[in-house]
C-alpha positions in Angstrom: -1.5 -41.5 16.0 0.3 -42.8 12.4 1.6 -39.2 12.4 3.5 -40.0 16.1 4.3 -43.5 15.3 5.6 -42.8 11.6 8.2 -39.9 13.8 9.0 -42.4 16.7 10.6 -44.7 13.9 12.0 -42.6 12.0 13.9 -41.3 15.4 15.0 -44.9 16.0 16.3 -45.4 12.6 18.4 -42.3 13.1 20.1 -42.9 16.0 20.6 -46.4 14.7 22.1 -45.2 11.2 22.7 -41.8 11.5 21.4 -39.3 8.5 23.4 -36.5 7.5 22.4 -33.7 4.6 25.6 -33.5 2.4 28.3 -32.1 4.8 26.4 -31.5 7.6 25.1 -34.2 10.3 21.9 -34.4 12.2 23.3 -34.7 15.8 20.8 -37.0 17.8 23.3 -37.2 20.7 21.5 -37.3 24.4 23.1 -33.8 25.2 22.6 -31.9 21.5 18.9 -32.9 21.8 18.3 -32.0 25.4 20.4 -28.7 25.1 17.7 -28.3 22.1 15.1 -29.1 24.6 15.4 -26.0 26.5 15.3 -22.2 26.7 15.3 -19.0 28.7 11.6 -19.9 30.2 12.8 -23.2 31.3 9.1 -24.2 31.2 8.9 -26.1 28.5 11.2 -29.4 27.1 10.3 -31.3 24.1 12.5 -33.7 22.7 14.0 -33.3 18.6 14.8 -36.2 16.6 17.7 -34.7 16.4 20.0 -31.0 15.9 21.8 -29.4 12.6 23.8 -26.8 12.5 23.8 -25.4 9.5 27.3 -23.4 8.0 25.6 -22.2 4.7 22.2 -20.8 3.3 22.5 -23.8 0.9 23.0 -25.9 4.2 19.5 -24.5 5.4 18.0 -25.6 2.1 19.0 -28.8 2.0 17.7 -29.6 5.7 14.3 -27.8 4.8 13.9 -30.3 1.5 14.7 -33.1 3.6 12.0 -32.1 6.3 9.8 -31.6 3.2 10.2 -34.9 1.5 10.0 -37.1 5.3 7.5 -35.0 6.6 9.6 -33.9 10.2 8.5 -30.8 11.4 11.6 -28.3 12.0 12.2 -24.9 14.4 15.4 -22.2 13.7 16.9 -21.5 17.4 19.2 -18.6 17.8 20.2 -17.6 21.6 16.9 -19.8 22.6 15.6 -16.5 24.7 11.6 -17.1 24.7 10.2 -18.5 27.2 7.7 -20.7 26.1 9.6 -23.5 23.8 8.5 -21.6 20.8 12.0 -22.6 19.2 11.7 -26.5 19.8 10.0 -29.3 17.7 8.8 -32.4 19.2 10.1 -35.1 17.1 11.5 -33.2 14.8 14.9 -31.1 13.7 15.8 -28.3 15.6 18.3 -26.1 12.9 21.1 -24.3 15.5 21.6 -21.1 13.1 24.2 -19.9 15.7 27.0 -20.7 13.0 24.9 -18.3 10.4 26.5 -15.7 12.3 28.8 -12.7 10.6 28.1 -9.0 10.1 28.6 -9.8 5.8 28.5 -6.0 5.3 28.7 -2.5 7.1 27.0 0.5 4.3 26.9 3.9 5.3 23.7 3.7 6.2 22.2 0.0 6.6 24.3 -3.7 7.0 23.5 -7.2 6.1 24.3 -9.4 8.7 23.4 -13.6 9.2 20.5 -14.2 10.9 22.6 -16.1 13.8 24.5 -12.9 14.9 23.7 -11.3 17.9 22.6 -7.6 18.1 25.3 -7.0 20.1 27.6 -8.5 17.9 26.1 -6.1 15.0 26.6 -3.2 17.3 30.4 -4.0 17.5 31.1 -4.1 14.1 29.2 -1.0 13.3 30.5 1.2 16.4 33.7 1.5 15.1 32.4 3.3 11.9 30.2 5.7 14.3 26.9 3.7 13.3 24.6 1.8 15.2 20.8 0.1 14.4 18.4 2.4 15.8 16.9 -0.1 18.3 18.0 -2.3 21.0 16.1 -4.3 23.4 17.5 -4.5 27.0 19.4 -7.8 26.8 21.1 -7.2 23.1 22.7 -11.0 23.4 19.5 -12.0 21.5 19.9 -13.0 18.1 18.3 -11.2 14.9 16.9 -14.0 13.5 14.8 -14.6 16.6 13.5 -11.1 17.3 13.1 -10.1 13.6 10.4 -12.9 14.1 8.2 -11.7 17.0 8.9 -8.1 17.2 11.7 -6.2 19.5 10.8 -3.4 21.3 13.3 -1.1 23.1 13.7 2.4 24.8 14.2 3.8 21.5 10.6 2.6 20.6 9.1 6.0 21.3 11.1 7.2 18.2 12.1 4.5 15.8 9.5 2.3 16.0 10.3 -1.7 17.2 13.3 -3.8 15.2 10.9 -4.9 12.8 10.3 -1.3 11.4 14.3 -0.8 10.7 14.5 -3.7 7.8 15.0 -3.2 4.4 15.1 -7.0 3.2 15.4 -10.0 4.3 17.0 -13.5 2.7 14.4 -16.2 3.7 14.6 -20.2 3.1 10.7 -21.2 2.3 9.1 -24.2 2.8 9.5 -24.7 -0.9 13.3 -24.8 -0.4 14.2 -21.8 -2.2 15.9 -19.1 -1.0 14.1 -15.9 -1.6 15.4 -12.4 -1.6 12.5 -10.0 -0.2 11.9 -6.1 1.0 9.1 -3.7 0.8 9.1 -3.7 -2.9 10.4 -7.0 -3.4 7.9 -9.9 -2.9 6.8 -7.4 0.1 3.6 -10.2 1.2 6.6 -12.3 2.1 8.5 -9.8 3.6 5.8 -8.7 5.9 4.4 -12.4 6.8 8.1 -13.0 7.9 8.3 -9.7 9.9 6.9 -11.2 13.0 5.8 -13.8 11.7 6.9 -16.0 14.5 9.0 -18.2 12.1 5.7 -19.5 10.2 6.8 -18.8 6.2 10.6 -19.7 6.3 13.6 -19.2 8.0 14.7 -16.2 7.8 19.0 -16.4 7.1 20.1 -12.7 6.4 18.4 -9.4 7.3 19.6 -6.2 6.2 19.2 -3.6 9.0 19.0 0.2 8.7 21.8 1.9 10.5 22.0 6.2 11.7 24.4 7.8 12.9 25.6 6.9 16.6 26.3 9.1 19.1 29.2 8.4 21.6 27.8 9.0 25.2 24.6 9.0 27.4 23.1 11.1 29.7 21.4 8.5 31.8 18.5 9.7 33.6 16.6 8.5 36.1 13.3 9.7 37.8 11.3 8.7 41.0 7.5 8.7 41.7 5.5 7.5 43.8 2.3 8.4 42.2 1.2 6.1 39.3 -0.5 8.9 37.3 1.9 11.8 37.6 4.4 8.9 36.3 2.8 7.5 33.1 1.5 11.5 32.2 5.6 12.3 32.0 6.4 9.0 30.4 4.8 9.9 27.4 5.8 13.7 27.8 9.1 12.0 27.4 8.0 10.1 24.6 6.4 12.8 22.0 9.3 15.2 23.1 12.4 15.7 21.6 14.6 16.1 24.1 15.5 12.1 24.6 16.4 9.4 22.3 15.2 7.0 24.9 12.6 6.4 27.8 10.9 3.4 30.0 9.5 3.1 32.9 9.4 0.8 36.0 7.2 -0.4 38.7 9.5 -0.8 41.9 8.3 -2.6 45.4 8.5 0.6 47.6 11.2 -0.4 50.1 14.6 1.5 49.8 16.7 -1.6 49.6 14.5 -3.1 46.5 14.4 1.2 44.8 18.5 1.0 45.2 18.8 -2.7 43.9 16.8 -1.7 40.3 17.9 2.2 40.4 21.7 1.6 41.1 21.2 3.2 44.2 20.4 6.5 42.6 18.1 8.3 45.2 21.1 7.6 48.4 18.4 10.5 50.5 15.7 9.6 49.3 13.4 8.4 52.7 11.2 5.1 52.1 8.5 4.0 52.2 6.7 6.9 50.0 3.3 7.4 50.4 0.8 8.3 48.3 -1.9 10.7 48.9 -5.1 10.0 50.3 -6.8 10.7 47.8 -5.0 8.7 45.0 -5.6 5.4 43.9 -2.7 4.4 43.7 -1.5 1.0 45.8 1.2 2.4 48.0 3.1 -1.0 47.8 4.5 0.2 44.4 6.9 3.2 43.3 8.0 3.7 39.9 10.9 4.9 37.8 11.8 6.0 35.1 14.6 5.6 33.2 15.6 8.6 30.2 18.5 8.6 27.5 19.8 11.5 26.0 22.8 10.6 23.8 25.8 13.3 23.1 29.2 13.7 21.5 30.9 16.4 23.2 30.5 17.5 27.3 29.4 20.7 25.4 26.7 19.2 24.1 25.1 17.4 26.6 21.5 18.6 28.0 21.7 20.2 31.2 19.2 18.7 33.9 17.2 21.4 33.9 16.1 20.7 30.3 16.1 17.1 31.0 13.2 17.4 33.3 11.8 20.2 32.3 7.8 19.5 32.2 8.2 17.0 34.1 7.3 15.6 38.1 9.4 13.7 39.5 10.0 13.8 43.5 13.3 12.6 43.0 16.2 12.6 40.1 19.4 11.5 39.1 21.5 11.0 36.2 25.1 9.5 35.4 27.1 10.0 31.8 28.5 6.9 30.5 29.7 5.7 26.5 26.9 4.9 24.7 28.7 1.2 24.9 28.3 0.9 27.9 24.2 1.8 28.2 23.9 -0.9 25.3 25.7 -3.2 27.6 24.3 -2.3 31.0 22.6 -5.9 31.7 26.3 -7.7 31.3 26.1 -7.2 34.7 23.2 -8.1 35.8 23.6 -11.3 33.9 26.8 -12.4 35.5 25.3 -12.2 39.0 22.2 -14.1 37.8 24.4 -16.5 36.5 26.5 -17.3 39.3 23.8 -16.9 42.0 21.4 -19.2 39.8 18.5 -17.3 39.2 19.1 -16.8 35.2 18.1 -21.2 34.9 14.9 -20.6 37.2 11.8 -20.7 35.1 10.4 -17.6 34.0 6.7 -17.4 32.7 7.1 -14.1 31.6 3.7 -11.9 30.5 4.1 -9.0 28.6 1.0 -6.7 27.1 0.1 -3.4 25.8 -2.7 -1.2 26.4 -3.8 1.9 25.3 -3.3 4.8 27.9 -6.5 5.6 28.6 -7.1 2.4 29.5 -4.0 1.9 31.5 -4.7 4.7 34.3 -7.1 2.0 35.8 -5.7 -1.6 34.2 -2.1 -1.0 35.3 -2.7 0.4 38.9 -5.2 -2.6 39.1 -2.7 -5.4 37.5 -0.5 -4.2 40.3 -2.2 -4.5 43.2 -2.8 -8.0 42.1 0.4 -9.3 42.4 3.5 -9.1 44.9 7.2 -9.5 44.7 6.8 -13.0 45.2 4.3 -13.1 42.2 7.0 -11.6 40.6 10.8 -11.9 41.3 11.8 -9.9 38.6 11.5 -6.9 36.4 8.2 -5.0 35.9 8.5 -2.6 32.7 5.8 -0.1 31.8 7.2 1.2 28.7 5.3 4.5 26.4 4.8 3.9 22.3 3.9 5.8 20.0 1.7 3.8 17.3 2.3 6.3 14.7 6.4 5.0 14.6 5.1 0.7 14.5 4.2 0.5 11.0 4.6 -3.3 10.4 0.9 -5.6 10.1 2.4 -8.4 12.4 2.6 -6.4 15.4 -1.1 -5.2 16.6 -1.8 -2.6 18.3 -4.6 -1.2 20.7 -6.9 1.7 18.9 -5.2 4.9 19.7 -1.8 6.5 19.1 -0.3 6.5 22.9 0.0 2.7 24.2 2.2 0.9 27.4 4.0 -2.2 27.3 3.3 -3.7 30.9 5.6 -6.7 31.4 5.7 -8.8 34.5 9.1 -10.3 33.7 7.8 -13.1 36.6 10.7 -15.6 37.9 9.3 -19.0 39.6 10.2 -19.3 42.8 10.3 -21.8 44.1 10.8 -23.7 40.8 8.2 -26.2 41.1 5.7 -27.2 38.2 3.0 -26.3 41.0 4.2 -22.7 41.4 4.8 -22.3 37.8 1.3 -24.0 37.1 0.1 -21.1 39.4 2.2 -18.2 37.3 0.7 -19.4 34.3 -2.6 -19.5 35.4 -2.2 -15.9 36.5 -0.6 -14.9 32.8 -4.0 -16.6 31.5 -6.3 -14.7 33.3 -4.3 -11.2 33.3 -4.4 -11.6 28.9 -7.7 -12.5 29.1 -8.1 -8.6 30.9 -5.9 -7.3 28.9 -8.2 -7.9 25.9 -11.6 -7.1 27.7 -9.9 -3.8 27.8 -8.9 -3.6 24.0 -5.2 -4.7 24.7 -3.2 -7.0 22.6 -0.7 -9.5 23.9 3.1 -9.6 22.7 4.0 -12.7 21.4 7.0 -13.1 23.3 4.5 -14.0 26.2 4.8 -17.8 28.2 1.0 -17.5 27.1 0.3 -20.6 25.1 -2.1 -19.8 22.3 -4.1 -21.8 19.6 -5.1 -20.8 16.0 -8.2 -19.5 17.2 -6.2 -17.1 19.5 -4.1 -16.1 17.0 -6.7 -15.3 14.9 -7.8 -12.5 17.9 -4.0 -11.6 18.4 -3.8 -10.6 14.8 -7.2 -9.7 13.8 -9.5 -11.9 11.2 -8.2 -10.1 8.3 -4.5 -10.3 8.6 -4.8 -13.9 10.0 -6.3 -14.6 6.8 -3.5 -12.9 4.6 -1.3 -14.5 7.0 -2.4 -18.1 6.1 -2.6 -17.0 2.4 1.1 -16.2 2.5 1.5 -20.0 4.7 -0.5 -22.1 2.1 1.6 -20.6 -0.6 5.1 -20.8 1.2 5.0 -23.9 4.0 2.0 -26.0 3.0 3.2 -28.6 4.8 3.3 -26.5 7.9 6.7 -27.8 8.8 8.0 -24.9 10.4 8.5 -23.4 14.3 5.2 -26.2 15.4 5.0 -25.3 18.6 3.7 -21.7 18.1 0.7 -23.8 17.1 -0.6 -20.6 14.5 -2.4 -22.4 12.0 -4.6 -25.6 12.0 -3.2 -28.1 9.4 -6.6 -28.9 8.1 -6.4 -25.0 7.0 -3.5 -24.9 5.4 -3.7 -28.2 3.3 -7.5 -27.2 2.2 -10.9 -25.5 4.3 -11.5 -22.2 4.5 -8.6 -19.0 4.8 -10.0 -18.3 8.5 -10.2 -20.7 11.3 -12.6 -19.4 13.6 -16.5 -18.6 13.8 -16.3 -16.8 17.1 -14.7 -14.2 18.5 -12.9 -16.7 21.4 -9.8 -15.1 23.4 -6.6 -17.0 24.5 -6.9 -20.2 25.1 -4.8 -22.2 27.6 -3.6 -25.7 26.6 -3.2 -29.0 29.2 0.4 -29.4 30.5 0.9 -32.4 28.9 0.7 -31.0 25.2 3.4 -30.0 22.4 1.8 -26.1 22.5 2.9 -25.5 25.9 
């Protein structure tokens, strides 16, 4: 309570007199703080003191001092894509780092680019020079910053590992307020407590990316099933092959109109409903694709189909070429009729997990028949990775090699707090299954977790690196509060582990700062 009423002051004495770090003002304007109040998920708002927007590492360093010395918790926001407010401080100073936002440097094989760029953004400058980062996630308007701190996975997974893996170094702000130059061999426990790290140690202002060579068109296949097994056996054929550079997968509802909408109408003939056979267990509600990259140069030296799907099942295939660009790109779309027909402001408690495969030829099937469209209303994803290409400690993994990504990318509809009460509810108890089956969570989830949570999500003894490595760079556990990570009575003294039990995720009350 002194804590809150020391903050609700200190708001009312900056509205009344304004503060601003050297050249740069703390905006604590109605719009700047509600704008700062929101994200993606449109599930959770909670208030700032105020918003910076920083022009200059040195910029960064001076609002991190200042939260030091007035004790005002602080949160980096990029494109404000998660879904759970993980980006917003209640109370305290949100730091916009959309102006830290230029590609500094193109190398012949890596780049150095401002933490407030967008992939896509990256992309464009290195196109040009026929490079390209090896990874992309689907929507590539997200900014670096943001995904270098939780993970970003992509089709390329299968054979580059997520974006974390494809750093070299990083330029980080501490809690101490010093800017700090790290990399594998360069202060490397800071480097990999920032990779991930879901903005706990600093904020994060440059990154320097690895770059290959890019190729400049795709081969863009896609495959239809209607049997859930045949599907995730030639998902990760695809995957330990070498004969695509990309592959994911999707659970469709089995209606032609809903297989055309999310194929591009790829399978024109194709007759629908499919059904399975008697004797699978497969829910016949559900059909799934999957979606293959092969990248080329030359007509020449594209694949033919016949390789493409060689080994594989499908009972129906298709493919288009199109500019490598272009398959980055292929959600511009999509956005703009989200956009314009509403549905990109609805709330979306998104759930995304990954289980090992073994486990998944009875989890996913089962997930599925749990849920409708209208549980849904968006994008299901059941994506193949190889553990063996994720190498960083802040992504965990389940116990064997082949693992799936299974993401209900859920839309609330309608958007009332009872029916996204309900989705969350459902996200609870689905994580809870996922790690009764020796899954792990992504923490991109709208799952709200505390320190005793995170302490299962990473495993006890990187949890108790991890709060090593926040004792000795944000003691005063200032930054990105809303992930809710660490206790503060750990960080400021105690013991380096939080937990005597085992406990899973644990939901908080709608009315608290975690949600």
């Amino acid at each position: 309570l002194p804590m809150l009423a020391s903050r609700a002051f200190l708001f009312v004495l900056l509205v009344i007199v304004g503060v601003s770090f050297a050249a740069i003002q703390l905006d604590t304007s109605n719009s700047a703080r509600q704008n700062a109040a929101d994200d993606y998920g449109h599930i959770v708002s909670l208030l700032p003191v105020g918003v910076v927007s920083p022009s200059s590492v040195q910029e960064v360093v001076e609002i991190v001092n200042y939260a030091n010395s007035n004790g005002i918790e602080i949160a980096a926001v990029g494109a404000a894509h998660s879904t759970k407010g993980t980006a917003q401080a209640l109370n305290g100073i949100v730091v916009n780092m959309t102006n830290l936002n230029q590609v500094l440097s193109v190398g012949s094989d890596s780049a150095w680019v401002e933490a407030g760029a967008t992939w896509r953004s990256l992309v464009e400058a290195t196109l040009p020079l026929g490079l390209t980062p090896p990874v992309f996630t689907d929507y590539i308007k997200l900014s670096i910053g943001g995904t270098l701190a939780v993970g970003g996975v992509g089709s390329q997974t299968p054979n580059h590992g997520i974006q974390l893996d494809n750093v070299e170094a990083l330029e980080v702000v501490t809690g101490k307020g010093k800017i700090v130059e790290c990399s594998p061999t360069k202060k490397s426990k800071l480097f990999y407590a920032v990779l991930g790290g879901l903005g706990q140690f600093g904020i994060v202002t440059k990154a320097k990316i690895s770059l290959i060579p890019a190729k400049q068109n795709v081969r863009y296949v896609k495959l239809l099933y209607s049997d859930y097994t045949q599907f995730a056996d030639d998902l990760f054929v695809m995957a330990n092959g070498d004969t695509y550079e990309g592959v994911q997968g999707f659970a469709i509802e089995n209606t032609a109109t809903a297989v055309s909408i999310f194929s591009g109408n790829a399978f024109p003939d194709q007759d629908f409903p499919l059904n399975d056979d008697d004797d699978d267990n497969t829910d016949d509600y559900w059909v799934y694709m999957i979606e293959g990259t092969a990248y080329f140069n030359d007509a020449s030296e594209a694949k033919p189909l016949s390789e493409l799907t060689q080994g594989l099942q499908p009972i129906n295939v298709d493919f288009t070429d199109i500019s490598y660009f272009a398959y980055l790109t292929r959600l511009d779309p999509v956005e703009a009729i989200q956009i314009q027909f509403g549905s990109w402001f609805l709330p979306h408690p998104k759930i995304d997990v990954i289980v090992g495969r073994a486990a998944s030829y009875d989890f996913i099937p089962s997930e599925l028949a749990m849920n409708t469209v209208a549980d849904v209303n968006g994008v299901i994803l059941i994506c193949p990775y190889l553990a063996s290409t994720i190498n960083v400690p802040n992504f965990p993994l389940p116990e064997e090699d082949e693992v799936l990504l299974f993401a209900l990318l859920r839309a609330a509809v309608p958007s009332t707090e009872t029916e996204i009460d309900r989705l969350l509810a459902l996200n609870t108890a689905m994580y809870d299954r996922t790690l009764a089956v020796g899954g792990v969570g992504y923490a991109i989830d709208s799952v709200p977790l505390n320190p005793e949570s995170w302490e299962v999500h990473f495993g006890a003894d990187r949890y108790a690196e991890l709060l090593k490595q926040k004792k000795k760079y944000d003691r005063n556990n200032i930054f990105a509060p809303t992930q809710n990570v660490f206790h503060d009575s750990d960080i400021q003294g105690g013991s380096s582990s939080t937990s005597t039990s085992t406990s899973t995720s644990t939901s908080t009350s709608s009315s608290s700062s975690e949600q």
